[in-house]
N, C-alpha and C positions, 0 to 999 in steps of 0.2 A: 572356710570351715566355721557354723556355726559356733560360739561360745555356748555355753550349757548357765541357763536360772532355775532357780527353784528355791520355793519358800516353805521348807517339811515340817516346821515345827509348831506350828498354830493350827494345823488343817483340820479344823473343827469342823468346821461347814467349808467343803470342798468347792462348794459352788461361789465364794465368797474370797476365799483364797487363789482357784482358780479367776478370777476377775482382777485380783490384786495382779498376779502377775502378769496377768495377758498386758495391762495398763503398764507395767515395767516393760517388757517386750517392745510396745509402742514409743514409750517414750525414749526408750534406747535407742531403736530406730529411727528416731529423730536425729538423735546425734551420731547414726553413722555406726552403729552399732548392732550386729545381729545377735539375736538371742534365744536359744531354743530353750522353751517350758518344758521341765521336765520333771518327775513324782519318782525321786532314787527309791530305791528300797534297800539299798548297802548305804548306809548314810556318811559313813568312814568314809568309804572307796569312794562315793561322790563330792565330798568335802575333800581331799586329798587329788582330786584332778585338774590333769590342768588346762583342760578346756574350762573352767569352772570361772565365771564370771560374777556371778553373785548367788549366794546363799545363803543360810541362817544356820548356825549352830547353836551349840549350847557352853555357857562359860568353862565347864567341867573339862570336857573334850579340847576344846580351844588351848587350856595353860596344860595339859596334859597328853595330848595326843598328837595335836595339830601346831608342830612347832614354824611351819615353815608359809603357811597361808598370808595373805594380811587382811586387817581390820578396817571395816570401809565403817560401820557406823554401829547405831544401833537404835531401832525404834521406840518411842513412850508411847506407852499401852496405856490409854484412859480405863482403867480398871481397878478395883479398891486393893490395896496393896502397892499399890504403882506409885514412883514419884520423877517423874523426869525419864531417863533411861532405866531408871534400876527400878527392881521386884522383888519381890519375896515368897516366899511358902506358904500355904495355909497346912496348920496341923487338920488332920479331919479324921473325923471315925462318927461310930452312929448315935452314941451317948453325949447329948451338948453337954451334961453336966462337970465330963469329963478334960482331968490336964494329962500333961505326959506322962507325970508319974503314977500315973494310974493303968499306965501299961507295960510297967517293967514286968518282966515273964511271960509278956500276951506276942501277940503275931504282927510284925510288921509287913508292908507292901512298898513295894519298891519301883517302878518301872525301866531303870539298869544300873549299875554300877556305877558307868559312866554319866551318868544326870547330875547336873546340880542341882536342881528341885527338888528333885524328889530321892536322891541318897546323901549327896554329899551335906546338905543343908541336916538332912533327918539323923545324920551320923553327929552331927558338930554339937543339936539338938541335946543326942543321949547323953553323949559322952559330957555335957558340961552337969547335966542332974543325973549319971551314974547310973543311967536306966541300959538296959540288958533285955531284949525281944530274944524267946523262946526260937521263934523262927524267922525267917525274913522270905518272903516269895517275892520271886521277879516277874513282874506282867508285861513289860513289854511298852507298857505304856500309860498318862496318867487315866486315861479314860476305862484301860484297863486295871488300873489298880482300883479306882473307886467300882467298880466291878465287884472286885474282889470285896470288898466293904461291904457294898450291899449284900454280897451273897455268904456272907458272915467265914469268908475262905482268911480273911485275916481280917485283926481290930484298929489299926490306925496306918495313916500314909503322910508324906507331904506331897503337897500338891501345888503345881505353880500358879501363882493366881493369877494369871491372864489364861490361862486352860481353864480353868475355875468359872470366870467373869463370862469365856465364850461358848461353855458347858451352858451358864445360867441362862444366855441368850437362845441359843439354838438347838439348844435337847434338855431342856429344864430336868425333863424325868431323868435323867441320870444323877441327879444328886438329890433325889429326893430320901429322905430318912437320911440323910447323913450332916454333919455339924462340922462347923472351925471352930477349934478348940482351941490354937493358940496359931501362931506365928513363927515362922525364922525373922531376922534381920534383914533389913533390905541388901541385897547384890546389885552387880551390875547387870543388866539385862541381857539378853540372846544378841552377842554378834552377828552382823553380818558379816560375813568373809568373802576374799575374792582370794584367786591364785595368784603365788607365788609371782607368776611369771608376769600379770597385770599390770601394767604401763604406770607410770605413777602421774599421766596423761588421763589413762582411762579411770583409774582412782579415783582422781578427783571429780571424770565427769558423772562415774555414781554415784558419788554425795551431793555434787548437783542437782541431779536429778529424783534422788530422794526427797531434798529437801523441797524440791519442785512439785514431788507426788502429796508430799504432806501438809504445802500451802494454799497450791494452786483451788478452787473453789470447785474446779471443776472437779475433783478427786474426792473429794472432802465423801461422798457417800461410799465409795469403795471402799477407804479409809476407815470410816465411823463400822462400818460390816465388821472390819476387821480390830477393831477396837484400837486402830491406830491415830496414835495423836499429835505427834511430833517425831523430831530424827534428830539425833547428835550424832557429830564424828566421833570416836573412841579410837583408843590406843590401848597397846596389849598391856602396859604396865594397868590402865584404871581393872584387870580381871587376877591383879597378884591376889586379892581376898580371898579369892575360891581355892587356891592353893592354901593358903594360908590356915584358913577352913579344914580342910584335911590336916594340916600339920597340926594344928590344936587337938582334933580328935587323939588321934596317934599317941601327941605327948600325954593325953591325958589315956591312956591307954584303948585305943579303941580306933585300929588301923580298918577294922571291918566291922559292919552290923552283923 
């Protein structure tokens, strides 16, 4: 029985993404490892299986949802905001001249509840300058949120800045007329996860093997496609911030945007 891959959180340029994993597939198969590519569209219900051998989630989901998975690493994004493993938010809307507090009363975008990028970092945001959005729209995603930007359906988002950095590269026109206005804090970046049930055998040999995708010379352009630059192992304690993050909002009154 195949093990189940999939890399859903970057797929800016599919064709770029799909290359990054076909190159996991192989090099798993190296080591005795089969792995079928796969494009979830339940991204829960896929993270939560346990055929699931590697993935990518989001830190949000991960201290909140996904109590039971484990943590294989987590890639460095060569992208402005990046520093090692961890990223941060860009505020954005269409006025550069513009800060946060200039949108208390206006409309925020969201892309879901569960995001760290793009809610939980934007809720941590309000609540420390006391700012209050009239409305909040969920899009579904950040590509759709800046969507919504430009089509003036709401006035600011956060946005993850390696979606941002792979937005700039390979569909420029999506962020044209729109600005970073401020920043969150850096976090730790999108784990990678594997099931529960994964060998602490095969754990190890997918941090091997990462660390093999992100050095070896020959990968090095698959890598750069996908603005990847490095790979650290992680642990679930380095993701307590993004809880944390929420708790702050809350105690400062503001459990939801």
């Amino acid at each position: 029985m195949n093990t189940l891959l999939a890399l859903p959180m970057y797929a800016i340029h599919p064709p770029a993404t799909q290359a990054l994993m076909q190159t996991m597939v192989t090099l798993l198969a190296q080591q005795g490892m089969a792995a079928q590519p796969v494009w979830p569209e339940d991204l829960l219900t896929h993270w939560q299986n346990d055929r699931l051998l590697l993935s990518q989630t989001c830190g949000y989901p991960l201290v909140s949802q996904l109590p039971a998975v484990q943590l294989v690493g987590a890639f460095h994004y060569r992208a402005p905001g990046c520093n090692g493993y961890a990223y941060r938010s860009w505020l954005v809307a269409r006025d550069k001249k513009a800060t946060l507090a200039d949108f208390n009363g206006q409309r925020a975008v969201a892309n879901s509840l569960d995001s760290h990028s793009g809610y939980n970092a934007l809720r941590r945001l309000a609540a420390l300058q006391g700012i209050t959005f009239s409305q909040l729209l969920l899009s579904g995603g950040h590509r759709q949120s800046l969507a919504a930007l430009r089509d003036s359906q709401a006035d600011i988002a956060a946005i993850d800045c390696v979606s941002w950095a792979l937005l700039a590269r390979h569909a420029p026109e999506e962020l044209r007329g729109l600005h970073i206005i401020g920043e969150s804090p850096a976090a730790p970046g999108l784990p990678l996860i594997t099931a529960a049930s994964t060998s602490a055998a095969r754990l190890e040999t997918l941090r091997t093997i990462l660390l093999q995708l992100v050095s070896d010379p020959a990968f090095r352009a698959i890598c750069d496609d996908n603005l990847i630059g490095g790979f650290s192992p992680v642990h679930r304690d380095n993701y307590q911030v993004v809880m944390a993050w929420e708790q702050q909002a809350a105690a400062l009154g503001v459990a939801r945007l």
